[in-house]
Each structure stands twice: as C-alpha cells, then as structure tokens.
C-alpha positions in Angstrom: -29.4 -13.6 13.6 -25.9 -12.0 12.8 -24.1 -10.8 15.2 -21.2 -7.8 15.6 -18.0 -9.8 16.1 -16.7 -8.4 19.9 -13.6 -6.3 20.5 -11.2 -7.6 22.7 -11.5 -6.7 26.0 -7.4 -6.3 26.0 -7.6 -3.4 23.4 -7.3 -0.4 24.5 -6.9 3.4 22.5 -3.5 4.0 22.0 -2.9 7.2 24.5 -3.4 5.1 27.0 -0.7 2.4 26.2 2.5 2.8 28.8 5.8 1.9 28.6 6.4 -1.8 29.0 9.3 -2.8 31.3 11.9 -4.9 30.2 12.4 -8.1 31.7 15.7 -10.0 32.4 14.2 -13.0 30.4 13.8 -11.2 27.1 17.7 -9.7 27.7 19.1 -13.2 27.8 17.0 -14.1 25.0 17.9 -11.0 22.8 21.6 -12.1 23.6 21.4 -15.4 21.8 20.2 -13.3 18.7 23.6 -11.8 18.3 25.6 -12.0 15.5 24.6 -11.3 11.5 22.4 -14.0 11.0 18.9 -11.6 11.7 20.3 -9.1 10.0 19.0 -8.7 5.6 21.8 -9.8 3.5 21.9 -6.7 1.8 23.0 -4.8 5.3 25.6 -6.9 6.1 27.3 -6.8 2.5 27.5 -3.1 2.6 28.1 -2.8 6.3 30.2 -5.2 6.9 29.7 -7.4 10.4 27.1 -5.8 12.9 27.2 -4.5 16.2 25.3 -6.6 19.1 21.9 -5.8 18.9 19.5 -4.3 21.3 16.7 -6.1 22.3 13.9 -5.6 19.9 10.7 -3.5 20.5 9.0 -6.9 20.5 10.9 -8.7 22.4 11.0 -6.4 25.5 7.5 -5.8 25.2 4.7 -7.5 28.1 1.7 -7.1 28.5 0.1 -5.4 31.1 -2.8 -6.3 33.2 -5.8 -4.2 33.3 -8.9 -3.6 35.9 -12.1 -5.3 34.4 -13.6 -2.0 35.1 -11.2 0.1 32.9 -11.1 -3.0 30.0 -15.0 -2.3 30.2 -14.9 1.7 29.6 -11.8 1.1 27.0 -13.6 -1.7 25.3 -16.8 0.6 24.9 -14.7 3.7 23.5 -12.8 1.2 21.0 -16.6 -0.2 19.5 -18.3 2.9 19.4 -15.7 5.0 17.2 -14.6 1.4 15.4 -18.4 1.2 14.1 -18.5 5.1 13.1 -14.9 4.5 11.7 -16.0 1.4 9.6 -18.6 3.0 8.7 -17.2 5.9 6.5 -14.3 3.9 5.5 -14.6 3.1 1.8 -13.9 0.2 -0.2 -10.8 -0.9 -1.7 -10.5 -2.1 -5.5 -10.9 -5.9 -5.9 -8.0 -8.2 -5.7 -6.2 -9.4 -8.7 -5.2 -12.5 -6.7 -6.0 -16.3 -7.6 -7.9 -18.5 -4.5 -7.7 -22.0 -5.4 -10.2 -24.1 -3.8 -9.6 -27.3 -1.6 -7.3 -24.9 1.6 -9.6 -26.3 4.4 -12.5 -25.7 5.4 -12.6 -21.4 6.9 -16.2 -21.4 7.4 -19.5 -23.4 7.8 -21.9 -20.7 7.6 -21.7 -17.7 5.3 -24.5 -15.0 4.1 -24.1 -11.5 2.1 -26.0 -9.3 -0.3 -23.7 -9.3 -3.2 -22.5 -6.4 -4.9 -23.7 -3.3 -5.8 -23.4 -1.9 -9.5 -22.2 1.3 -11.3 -25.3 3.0 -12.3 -26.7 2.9 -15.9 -24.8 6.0 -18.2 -27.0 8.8 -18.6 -26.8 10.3 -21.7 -26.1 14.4 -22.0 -26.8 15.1 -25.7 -23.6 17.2 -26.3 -22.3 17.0 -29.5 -18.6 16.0 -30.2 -16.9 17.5 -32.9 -16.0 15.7 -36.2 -13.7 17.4 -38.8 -15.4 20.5 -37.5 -19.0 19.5 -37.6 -21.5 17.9 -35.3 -21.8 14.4 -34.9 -24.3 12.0 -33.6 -23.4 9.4 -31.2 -26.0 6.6 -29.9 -25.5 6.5 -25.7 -23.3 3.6 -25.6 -21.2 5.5 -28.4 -21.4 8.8 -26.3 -20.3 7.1 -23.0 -16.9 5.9 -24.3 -16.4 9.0 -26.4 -16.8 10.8 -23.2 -14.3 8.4 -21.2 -11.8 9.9 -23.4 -13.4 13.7 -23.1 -12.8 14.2 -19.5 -9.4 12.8 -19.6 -8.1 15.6 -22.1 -6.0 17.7 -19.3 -4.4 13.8 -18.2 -0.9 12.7 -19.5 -2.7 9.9 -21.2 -4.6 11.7 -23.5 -1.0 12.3 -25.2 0.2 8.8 -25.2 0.3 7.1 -28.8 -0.4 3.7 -27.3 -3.7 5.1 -25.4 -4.9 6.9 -28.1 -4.6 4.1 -30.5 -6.2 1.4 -27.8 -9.2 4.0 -27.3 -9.5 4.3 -31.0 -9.4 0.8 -31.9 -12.2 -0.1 -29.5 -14.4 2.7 -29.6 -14.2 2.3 -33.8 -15.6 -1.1 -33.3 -18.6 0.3 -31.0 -18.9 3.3 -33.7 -19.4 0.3 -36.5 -18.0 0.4 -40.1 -20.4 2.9 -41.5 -20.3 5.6 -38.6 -19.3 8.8 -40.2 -16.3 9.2 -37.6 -12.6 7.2 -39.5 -10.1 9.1 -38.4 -8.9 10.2 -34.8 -7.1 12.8 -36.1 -10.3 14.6 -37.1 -12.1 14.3 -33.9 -12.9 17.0 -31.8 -14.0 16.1 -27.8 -13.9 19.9 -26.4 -17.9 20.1 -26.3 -17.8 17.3 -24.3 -14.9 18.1 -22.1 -16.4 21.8 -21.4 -19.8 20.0 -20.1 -17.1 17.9 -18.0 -16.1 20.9 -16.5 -19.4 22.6 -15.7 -20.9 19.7 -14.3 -17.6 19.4 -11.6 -18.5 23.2 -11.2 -21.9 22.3 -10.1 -20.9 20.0 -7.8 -18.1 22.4 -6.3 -21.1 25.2 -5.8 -23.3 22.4 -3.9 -24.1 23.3 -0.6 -22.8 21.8 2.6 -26.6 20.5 3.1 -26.9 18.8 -0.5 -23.7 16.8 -0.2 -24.8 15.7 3.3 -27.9 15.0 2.0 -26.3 12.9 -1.3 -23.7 11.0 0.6 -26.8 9.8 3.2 -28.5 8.4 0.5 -25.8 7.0 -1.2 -24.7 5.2 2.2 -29.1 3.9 2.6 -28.3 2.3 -0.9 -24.9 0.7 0.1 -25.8 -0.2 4.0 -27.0 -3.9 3.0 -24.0 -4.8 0.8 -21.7 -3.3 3.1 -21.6 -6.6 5.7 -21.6 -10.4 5.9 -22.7 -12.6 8.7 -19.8 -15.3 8.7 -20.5 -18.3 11.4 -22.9 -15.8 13.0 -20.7 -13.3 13.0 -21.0 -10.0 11.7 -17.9 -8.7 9.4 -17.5 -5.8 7.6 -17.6 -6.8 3.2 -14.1 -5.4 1.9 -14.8 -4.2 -2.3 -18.4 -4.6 -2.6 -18.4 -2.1 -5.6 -18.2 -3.2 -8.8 -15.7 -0.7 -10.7 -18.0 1.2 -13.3 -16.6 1.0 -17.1 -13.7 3.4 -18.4 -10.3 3.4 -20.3 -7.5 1.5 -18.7 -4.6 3.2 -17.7 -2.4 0.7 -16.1 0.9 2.0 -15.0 4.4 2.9 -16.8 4.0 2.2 -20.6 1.4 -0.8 -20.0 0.5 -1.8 -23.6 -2.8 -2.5 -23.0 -3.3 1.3 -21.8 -6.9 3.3 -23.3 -8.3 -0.4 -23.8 -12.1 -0.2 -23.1 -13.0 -1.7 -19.6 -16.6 -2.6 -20.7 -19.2 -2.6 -18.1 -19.4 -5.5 -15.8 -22.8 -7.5 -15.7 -24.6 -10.1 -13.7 -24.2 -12.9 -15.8 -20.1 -12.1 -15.6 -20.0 -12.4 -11.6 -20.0 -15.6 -9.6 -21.4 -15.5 -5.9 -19.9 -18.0 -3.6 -22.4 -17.9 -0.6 -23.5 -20.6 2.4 -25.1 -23.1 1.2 -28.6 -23.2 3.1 -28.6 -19.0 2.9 -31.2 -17.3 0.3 -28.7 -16.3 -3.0 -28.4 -12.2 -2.9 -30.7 -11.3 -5.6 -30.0 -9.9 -8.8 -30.7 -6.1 -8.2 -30.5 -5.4 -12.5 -33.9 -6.9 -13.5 -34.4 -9.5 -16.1 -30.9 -10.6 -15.5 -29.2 -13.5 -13.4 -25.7 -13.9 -12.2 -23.4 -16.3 -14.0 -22.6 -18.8 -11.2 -23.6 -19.5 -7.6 -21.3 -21.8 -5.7 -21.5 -23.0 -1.8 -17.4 -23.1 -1.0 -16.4 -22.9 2.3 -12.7 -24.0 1.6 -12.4 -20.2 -0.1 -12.8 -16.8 1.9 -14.2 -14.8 -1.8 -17.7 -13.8 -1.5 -18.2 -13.1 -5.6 -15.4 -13.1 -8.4 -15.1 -12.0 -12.1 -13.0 -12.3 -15.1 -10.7 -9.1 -15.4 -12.1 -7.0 -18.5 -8.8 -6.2 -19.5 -6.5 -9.2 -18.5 -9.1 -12.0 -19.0 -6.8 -13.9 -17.6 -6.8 -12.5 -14.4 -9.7 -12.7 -11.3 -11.2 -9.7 -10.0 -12.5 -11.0 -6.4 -14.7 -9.3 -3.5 -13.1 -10.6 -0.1 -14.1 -9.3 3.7 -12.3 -6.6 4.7 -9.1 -6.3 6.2 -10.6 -6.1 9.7 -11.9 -9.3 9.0 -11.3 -12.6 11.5 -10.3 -14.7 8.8 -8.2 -11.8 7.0 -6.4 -11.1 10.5 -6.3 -14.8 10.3 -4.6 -15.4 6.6 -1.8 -12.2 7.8 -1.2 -14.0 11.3 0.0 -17.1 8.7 1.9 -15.0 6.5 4.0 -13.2 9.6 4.3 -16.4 11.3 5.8 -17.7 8.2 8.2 -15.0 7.7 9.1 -15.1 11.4 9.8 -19.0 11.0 12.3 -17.8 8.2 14.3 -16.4 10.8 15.7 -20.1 12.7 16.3 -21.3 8.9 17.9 -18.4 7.4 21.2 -19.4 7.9 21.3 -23.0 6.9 19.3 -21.4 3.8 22.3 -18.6 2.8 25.1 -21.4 4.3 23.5 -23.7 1.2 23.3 -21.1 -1.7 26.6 -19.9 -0.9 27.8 -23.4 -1.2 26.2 -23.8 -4.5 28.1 -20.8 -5.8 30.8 -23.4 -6.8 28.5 -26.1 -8.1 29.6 -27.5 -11.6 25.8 -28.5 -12.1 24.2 -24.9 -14.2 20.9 -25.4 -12.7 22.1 -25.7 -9.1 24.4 -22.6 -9.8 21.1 -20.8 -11.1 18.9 -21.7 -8.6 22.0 -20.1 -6.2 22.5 -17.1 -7.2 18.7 -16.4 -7.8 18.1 -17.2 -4.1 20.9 -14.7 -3.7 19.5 -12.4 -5.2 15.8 -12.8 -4.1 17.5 -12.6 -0.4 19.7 -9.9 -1.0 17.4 -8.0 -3.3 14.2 -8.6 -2.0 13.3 -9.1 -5.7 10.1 -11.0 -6.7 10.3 -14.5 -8.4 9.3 -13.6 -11.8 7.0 -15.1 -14.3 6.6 -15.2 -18.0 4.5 -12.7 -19.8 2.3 -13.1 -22.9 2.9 -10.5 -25.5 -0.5 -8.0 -24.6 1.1 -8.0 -21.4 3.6 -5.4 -19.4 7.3 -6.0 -20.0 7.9 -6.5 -16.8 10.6 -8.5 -14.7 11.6 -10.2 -11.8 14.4 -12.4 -10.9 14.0 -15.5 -12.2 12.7 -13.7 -16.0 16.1 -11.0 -16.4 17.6 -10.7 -19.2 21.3 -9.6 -20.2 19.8 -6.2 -21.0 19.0 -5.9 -17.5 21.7 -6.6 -16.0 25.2 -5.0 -16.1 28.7 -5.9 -14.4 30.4 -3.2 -13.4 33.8 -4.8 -11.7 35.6 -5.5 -9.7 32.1 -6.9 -7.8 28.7 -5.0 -9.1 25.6 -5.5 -10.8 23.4 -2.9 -12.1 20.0 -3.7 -12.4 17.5 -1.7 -14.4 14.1 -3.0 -16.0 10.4 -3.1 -15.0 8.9 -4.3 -12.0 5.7 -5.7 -10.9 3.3 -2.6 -12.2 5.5 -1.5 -14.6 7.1 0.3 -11.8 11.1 0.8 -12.8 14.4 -1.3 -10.7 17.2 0.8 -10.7 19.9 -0.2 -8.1 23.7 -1.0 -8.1 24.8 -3.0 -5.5 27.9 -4.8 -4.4 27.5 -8.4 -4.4 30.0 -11.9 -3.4 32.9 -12.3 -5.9 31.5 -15.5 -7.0 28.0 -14.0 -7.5 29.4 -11.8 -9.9 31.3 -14.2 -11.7 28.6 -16.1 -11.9 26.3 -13.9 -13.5 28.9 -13.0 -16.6 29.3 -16.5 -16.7 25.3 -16.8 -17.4 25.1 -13.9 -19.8 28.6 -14.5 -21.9 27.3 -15.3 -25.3 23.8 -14.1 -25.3 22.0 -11.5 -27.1 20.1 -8.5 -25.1 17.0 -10.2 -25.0 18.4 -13.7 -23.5 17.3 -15.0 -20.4 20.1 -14.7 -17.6 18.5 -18.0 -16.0 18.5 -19.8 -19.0 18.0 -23.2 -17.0 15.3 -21.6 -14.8 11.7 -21.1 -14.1 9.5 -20.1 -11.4 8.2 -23.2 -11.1 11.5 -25.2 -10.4 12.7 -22.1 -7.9 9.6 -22.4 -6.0 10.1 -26.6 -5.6 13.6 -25.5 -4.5 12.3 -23.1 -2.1 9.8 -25.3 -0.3 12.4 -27.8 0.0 14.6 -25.5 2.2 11.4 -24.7 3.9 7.6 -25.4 3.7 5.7 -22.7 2.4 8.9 -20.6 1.2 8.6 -18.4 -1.2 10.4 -15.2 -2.5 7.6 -13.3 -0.9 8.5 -14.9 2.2 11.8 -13.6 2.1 10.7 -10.0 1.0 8.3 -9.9 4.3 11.6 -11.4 6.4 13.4 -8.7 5.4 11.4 -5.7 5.4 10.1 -6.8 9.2 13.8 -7.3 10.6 14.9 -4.1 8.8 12.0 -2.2 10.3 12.8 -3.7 13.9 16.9 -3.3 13.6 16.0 0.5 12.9 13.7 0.8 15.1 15.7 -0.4 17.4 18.9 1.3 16.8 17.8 4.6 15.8 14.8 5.2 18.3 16.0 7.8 21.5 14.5 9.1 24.1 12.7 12.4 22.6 9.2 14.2 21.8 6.7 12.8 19.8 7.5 13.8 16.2 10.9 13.0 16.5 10.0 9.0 17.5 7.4 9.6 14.3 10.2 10.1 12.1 12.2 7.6 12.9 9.5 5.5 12.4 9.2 6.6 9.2 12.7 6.6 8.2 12.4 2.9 9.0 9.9 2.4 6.9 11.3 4.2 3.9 14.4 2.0 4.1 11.7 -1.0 3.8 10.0 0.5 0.6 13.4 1.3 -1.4 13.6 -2.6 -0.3 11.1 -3.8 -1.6 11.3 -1.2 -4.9 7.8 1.0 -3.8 7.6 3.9 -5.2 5.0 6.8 -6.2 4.7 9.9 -7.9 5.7 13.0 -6.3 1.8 14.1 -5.2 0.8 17.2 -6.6 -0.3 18.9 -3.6 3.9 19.1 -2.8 4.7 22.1 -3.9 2.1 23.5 -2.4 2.4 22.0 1.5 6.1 22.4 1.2 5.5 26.5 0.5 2.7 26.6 3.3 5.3 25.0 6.0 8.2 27.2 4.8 6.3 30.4 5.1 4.8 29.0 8.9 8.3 28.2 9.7 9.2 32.2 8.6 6.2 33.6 10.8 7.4 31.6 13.8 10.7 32.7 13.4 10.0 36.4 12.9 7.9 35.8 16.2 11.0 34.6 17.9 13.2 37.5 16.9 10.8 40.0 18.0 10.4 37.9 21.2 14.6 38.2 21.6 14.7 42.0 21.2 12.1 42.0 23.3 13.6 40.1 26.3 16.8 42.2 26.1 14.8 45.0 26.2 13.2 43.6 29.7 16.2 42.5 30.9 17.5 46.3 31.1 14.1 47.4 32.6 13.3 49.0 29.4 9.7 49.3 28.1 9.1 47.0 25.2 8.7 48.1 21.4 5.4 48.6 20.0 4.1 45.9 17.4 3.6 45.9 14.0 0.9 48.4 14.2 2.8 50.7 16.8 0.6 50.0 19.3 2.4 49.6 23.1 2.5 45.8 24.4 1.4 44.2 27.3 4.9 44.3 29.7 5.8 40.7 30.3 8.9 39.6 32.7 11.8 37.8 31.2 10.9 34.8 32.4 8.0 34.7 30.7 9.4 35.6 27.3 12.2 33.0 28.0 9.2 30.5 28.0 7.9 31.8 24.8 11.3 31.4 23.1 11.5 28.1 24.3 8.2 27.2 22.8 8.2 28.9 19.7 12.2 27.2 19.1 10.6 23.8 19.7 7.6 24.5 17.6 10.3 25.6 14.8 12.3 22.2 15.4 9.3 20.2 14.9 8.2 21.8 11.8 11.6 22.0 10.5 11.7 18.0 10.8 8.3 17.5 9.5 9.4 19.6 6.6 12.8 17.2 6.1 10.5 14.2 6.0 8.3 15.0 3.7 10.9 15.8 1.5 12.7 12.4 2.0 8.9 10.5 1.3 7.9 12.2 -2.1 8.8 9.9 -3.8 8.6 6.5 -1.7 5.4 4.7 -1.2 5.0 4.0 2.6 1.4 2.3 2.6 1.9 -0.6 0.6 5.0 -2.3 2.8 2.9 -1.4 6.2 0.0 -2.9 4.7 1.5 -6.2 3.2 4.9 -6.9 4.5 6.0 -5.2 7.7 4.7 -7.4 10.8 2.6 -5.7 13.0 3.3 -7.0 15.9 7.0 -4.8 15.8 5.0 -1.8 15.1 2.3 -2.1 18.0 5.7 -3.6 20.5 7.5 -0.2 19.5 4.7 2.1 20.0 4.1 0.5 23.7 7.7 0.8 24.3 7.9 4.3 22.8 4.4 5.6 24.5 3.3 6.4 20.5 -0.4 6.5 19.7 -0.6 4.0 17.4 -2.6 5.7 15.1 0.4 8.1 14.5 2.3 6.0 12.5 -0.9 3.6 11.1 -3.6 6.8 9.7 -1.9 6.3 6.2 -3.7 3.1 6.4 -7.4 4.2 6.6 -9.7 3.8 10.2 -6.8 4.2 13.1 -8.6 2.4 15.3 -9.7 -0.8 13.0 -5.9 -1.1 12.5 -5.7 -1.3 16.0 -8.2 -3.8 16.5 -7.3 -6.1 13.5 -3.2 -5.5 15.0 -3.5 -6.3 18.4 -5.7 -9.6 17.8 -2.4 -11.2 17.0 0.3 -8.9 18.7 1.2 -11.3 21.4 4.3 -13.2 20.5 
C-alpha cells in the first residue's frame, strides 16, 4: 500500500521562523568572497569594480534547533494545510521538454492511473452564418467552427496568419463539396452570441451549484491525481490532457490558428512499473499506443505535440515531488559549482578575444555574451517554425554596433518573446563582432563557424555539465543574493517585500521575462489611488482635529454634522501615525506594481533563482515565506519542496 511521503520534522510555517544569528565562521568565509569574481559580468562592466560584499543571506544563516514537541505540533500544521493545499492546486500544462532514457535508474517501483481526457464535444445545433444564410455543419465541423466563434472579441481573430491557418484546416474538415469556400463570407455571430449566454449561465449559477460541480469534477479527477513511487505517495503534476482548440502561440508564431486536434489513446505512451496493473483505457474500445516499464526516466505518459510534431508533450510528478526536488537540487548545485570556476572560465574567453583561429574567436565572444547576457544558446529552426534567436543563431540584422563600444541587440527570443537591450561591452568584443558581420548580408549568421553543438562540447570542457542555462541560473541566483544583500534594511514588512521584489525584477530583465500588462491594471491601480485619497482625507481631518484639541476646543462635526466622540491629543497623534504608515505602505505597494507590469516574476523564481537564498533571506529577514513565494501556487508546498534542500 502507498504511502503519503512525510514532512520533515525541521519544517516549520514561516511566522515562526526567527532571525538567525551570524556566526564568526561564515564572516571569515564571506571575506574570502571579496572581489568581482561573484559578481554577473554584466554588473561589473557597467559598474565598474564592486564594493566588499556583505555576507550573503545564505551564508549567515544556521539552523536552529527545535523541541521534539514543537517539531511535532509544526509538523502536524504543515501536513494538514499541505494536503488541503495540494489538493485544490491545479495542474500545470505538460512539458515541451525531451527525457532521454539511460540517466540512471530514479525508481524501482512506480504505479498511476494515467490521464484523464477532455470530454467528448457536445454539439449545440446553432447555425453559423454563410453569405447570409444558414449553414449545416456535421459536429466535428461545428466544434472547430466554434473554436474560432468564441474567440471573436480576441486579438487573434484579426490576425491574417490565424485566420488563414484556421481556414486552411477547418476547409479540409469541411471537405471539397461543403457549401462554405470562402472566409470572407462567413458569418460566426450565432455562434458567438450562444458563447455568450452560456458564460451568462454559468455567471447566474448559484454558490451551491458550483460547489456542487467542482465536487464532482474533483470525484472524477481524485484517482489520476497521485502516484505511488517506491511506496511512496506523490502528488501527479499535468494529468490533464489539454482538450482540442486553435493554437495561438506567442508573438507572430506562424503556426498560429493551426488546429490542435483532439488527443487520443492510441497517441499517448504510459511508462509505468513494471509488475503494476497498466491504468486502463477510460475511452472504450480504444487502447493506448505504447506501454513501457522505464525506470531510468521520471515521465509517467508522453505524446507527440499536435502542433510541433516534433516536440514531446510529457506528464511528470509535480513540482513537490522527491525526485523533482531532487532534479532542482542538481541543477542549483550545478550552478553553485559555476561559482569556483567562473573566473578561470571568463580568464580563458577573454584570452581568446585575440585568438587568430575564427572558431576559437567565436566560441569567445559567444561565451561572452551567454555570460554577460544571460542569452540562451540558440538552435536552428525549420521553416513552420518561430523566427526566433539566441546567441549562437544571430544574425547581422540583429545586431548593431554603435561605437565607440556597444551592441544593440533586437530579435526574437525563446516564445517569440522580443530582446531589445544596448549594452556596453570589452573593446575587443566589439571589434570582434564587426569583424564577424563585415561582408554579410542581413540574414547572415554572426557565428558563421558556430553551432550549438560545438559551444556545448566547449562548455563541458571548461566544466562538466555546463551549459548556457547554467550560466543563466548562476547569474540570476548571485544577482538575487548581491541585492538582497545590499539593498535589504532594517524596516516593516512590505518594505523587505519590495526589495525582494526589486531583486527579482532585476533577474527577469536578465534573463529577458516579460508579460503583458494584465488587464485588471488599470483597474487595481485606480482602486489603490482612490484608498490612498480616503486615507489621506482621513488624516487631514484627523490634523484639524488635533489642533483643535490641543487649544481645548471642541472638535468639528463630521461629514454628516453630527458632534464627535472628544478624543485627547494623544490619541489622535496615534491615529496620525497609523493612518501615515498605512499611506506609506500603500504608496509603495502602488510604486511596485507599477515597476512589475510588465516583468514576469514567476518564471525566474520558478526555474532559475536558488531557493535556498530566498528561504536564508526570509529567516534572516523574519519574512513569511509565503510573502514572496504565493505567486508560485500552494505557499506551503513551496515551503516543503524549498526547505528539503535549504541546508548548504
């Protein structure tokens, strides 16, 4: 029988963390730090040398001991609101990212249930429109018409390259003889105006009826929602499979209104314990495509991408997982080894500036930039695929020298998401890159003499396991601790909050994550302002007030002219005091939220900040860690999956 996996009896919530003390062995050791070394290359080209560090968050921070009594209690409070947390969590998409068999064996027994499907479509009989008439449409030529329907009021619904995508497949579902030729002539109001009834309905649903829909919604999903792996129980990360609809992709993607057709059995291959009963096939009269028993590989089930055949769509535990926590310790442990090569590595590529040999100058001033940059590696694309770009794949229309010593960089990044940065760089990096573009066309390659498969041998030479990630997680991890570090006084709560989240916006321009500006802005932004203007008419009145009490006058009447209760003036001096710190604190709240609309915090804390730094800091700090972590999901499962590895 499965078991739940047990919290550690170290954990405890975050309020009760206290301040660790600093000891004199982490002060010598934060001593022998100094220098520019630790600090991202970008920093110290634009800031010149560095002052002497502080000692870091994590390298101050011990741990305390803790009664077995009060370790019981904690340990009971943590797995009680972790299960309900887990529970209501939902899933993330699957991963677009290739497991290759063969790492080493990560478990010996493993069972699960599968994955749960979309439901069937379900016809509603309205009628599109066709050169102004009525048209019939068989279900599966209905469902696709009215992917496009309920998308009318989108930005995509305008795009020439979506239209024509949706129109090209949904032709070939309509068949050759289908009345409907032309997009031009269709009509999809009827269909949209159903779209908007039916969310109507569901907006009028009582508080009871949703209650009563999401229960059985959860009954249906309960079984697919865990695995048993070595006996242990652990929570299934994407067990959805994502129900058909129009690709949108992101930027100007060209494979955008392509058809995602629905994903079957026969498409997905379970990999499942080999002496555990395969999870049936819950469509009947259907099988799945593959069942495989390998343990060297943490996916449960995997298909073929709909749109990017190329690519794998798997289902992995979720990210409180062991063997997740596990694959993130690596990762952090590999970025923190960076850190006692890092300047042999820059010492070398420096060097190479000079080198006579082209691909030894390439392979230089790409490691540069990766460094510097924090830019990916690159690969090539096929021509259905984005346009998009990373270092080792620029062209000279990406790139443009401004002298005496800039580059500025502008193209497509992973997600189609756009670069845009001038920045300063070595003399010889510069001349180096107008040496590489002098005589090429736009589209040319910058690294000419380059792949990502001969920068990747290079990289592992310098060290094993190296890879531009590597350095992007390096950097974003030492900026968030030198910040951190520098930048964090002794203050109130929200104050610490925002510097943490300062830090982490100067991590995601790093690392190029960005976001829309959400649409509920505006609004937020005009419901603080107007607070902000209540509190401080509340003041005022509470200053013409205390004059009056301070001359033994009686005080005004309120807005309704009624008398008010006669209060001293030191009691209205507290008020003031109050209300003027309650102003400060929206005031900053107000200033961040500004600074974040348009930077995308979530992605860097998920993937490449180190969370040991974040749980040292909020120790240090006395910050409930779920402050700075709720963007994430379940505050507490952070916790957990965090402190499993946040001793040094």
């Amino acid at each position: 029988n499965s078991i739940k996996r047990p919290c550690d009896s170290n954990i405890q919530p975050s309020s009760a963390l206290k301040k660790a003390k600093c000891t004199d062995s982490s002060s010598s050791a934060s001593s022998e730090d100094d220098g520019s070394d630790d600090v991202p290359l970008a920093r110290r080209l634009t800031v010149g040398e560095p002052s002497k560090r502080k000692p870091s968050a994590k390298d101050i921070v011990t741990k305390k001991k803790k009664s077995p009594s009060s370790s019981k209690d904690n340990q009971k409070v943590v797995k009680r609101k972790t299960k309900k947390l887990m529970r209501n969590s939902r899933s993330s998409k699957a991963t677009k990212v290739r497991e290759v068999s063969g790492g080493g064996k990560k478990w010996s027994t493993l069972v699960h249930n599968g994955v749960i499907f979309p439901p069937p479509y379900k016809p509603h009989g309205v009628k599109m429109l066709y050169n102004g008439k009525p048209v019939d449409l068989t279900p599966e030529q209905e469902e696709v018409a009215t992917m496009f329907a309920v998308m009318k009021d989108t930005e995509y619904a305008s795009k020439e390259t979506f239209i024509n995508n949706f129109f090209t497949d949904w032709s070939k579902i309509l068949g050759k003889t289908h009345t409907i030729k032309k997009f031009e002539l269709c009509d999809f109001t009827p269909i949209y105006e159903w779209h908007l009834q039916e969310k109507e309905k569901k907006t009028q649903m009582t508080s009871e009826e949703k209650k009563a829909l999401r229960e059985e919604r959860q009954k249906q999903e309960e079984k697919f929602m865990w695995a048993s792996v070595d006996g242990v129980k652990e929570k299934v990360g994407n067990f959805r499979v994502e129900p058909p609809g129009l690709f949108r992709g992101r930027g100007e993607h060209p494979k955008m209104g392509r058809l995602k057709r629905r994903i079957r059995p026969s498409d997905i291959t379970i990999n499942i314990g080999e002496k555990a009963p395969v999870p049936v096939c819950p469509i009947p009269g259907e099988s799945w495509k593959e069942v495989k028993h390998d343990n060297t590989v943490t996916w449960l089930a995997f298909w073929n991408d709909p749109i990017n055949q190329k690519d794998f769509k798997y289902v992995f535990l979720a990210a409180s997982s062991s063997l997740k926590g596990q694959s993130d310790k690596e990762k952090y442990e590999k970025a923190r080894k960076l850190k006692d090569h890092i300047k042999n590595i820059r010492a070398n590529y420096t060097k190479d500036f000079r080198s006579k040999e082209q691909v030894k100058k390439q392979i230089a001033v790409a490691t540069y930039l990766i460094d510097k940059l924090a830019l990916r590696a690159g690969n090539e694309k096929d021509d259905d695929e984005a346009d998009t770009v990373g270092c080792c794949t620029l062209k000279v229309e990406n790139v443009t020298c401004l002298p005496p010593n800039k580059l500025q960089f502008d193209f497509l990044g992973k997600d189609s998401i756009r670069y845009l940065n001038t920045v300063e760089v070595e003399p010889l990096v510069y001349k180096a890159i107008k040496e590489f573009c002098a005589g090429k066309n736009k589209g040319g390659h910058v690294f000419d003499k380059l792949d990502t498969t001969k920068l990747n041998a290079h990289l592992k030479d310098l060290m094993p396991g190296l890879t531009a990630k590597v350095f992007r997680t390096y950097n974003a991890s030492i900026t968030l601790d030198d910040i951190l570090n520098e930048e964090t006084e002794d203050g109130n709560l929200i104050e610490k909050i925002n510097v943490y989240s300062r830090a982490n916006k100067q991590v995601a321009i790093i690392c190029n994550h960005q976001r829309a500006v959400p649409k509920s802005h505006d609004s937020q932004m005009t419901k603080l302002n107007e607070k902000i203007d209540e509190l401080k008419a509340q003041r005022d009145e509470w200053k013409a007030d205390l004059e009056r009490a301070k001359k033994g006058k009686p005080l005004a009447g309120d807005k309704d002219g009624k008398p008010k209760r006669k209060l001293t003036p030191e009691v209205l001096e507290t008020k003031i005091s109050r209300i003027e710190t309650r102003i400060k604190e929206m005031d900053m709240t107000k200033t961040n939220r500004e600074e974040l609309k348009t930077v995308a915090l979530g992605t860097s804390k998920i993937n490449y900040l180190d969370p040991r730094i974040t749980v040292a800091w909020c120790k240090t700090h006395e910050v409930p860690i779920e402050k700075v972590l709720q963007s994430l999901g379940s505050p507490l499962v952070c916790v957990i999956v965090v402190l499993s590895f946040a001793a040094p």
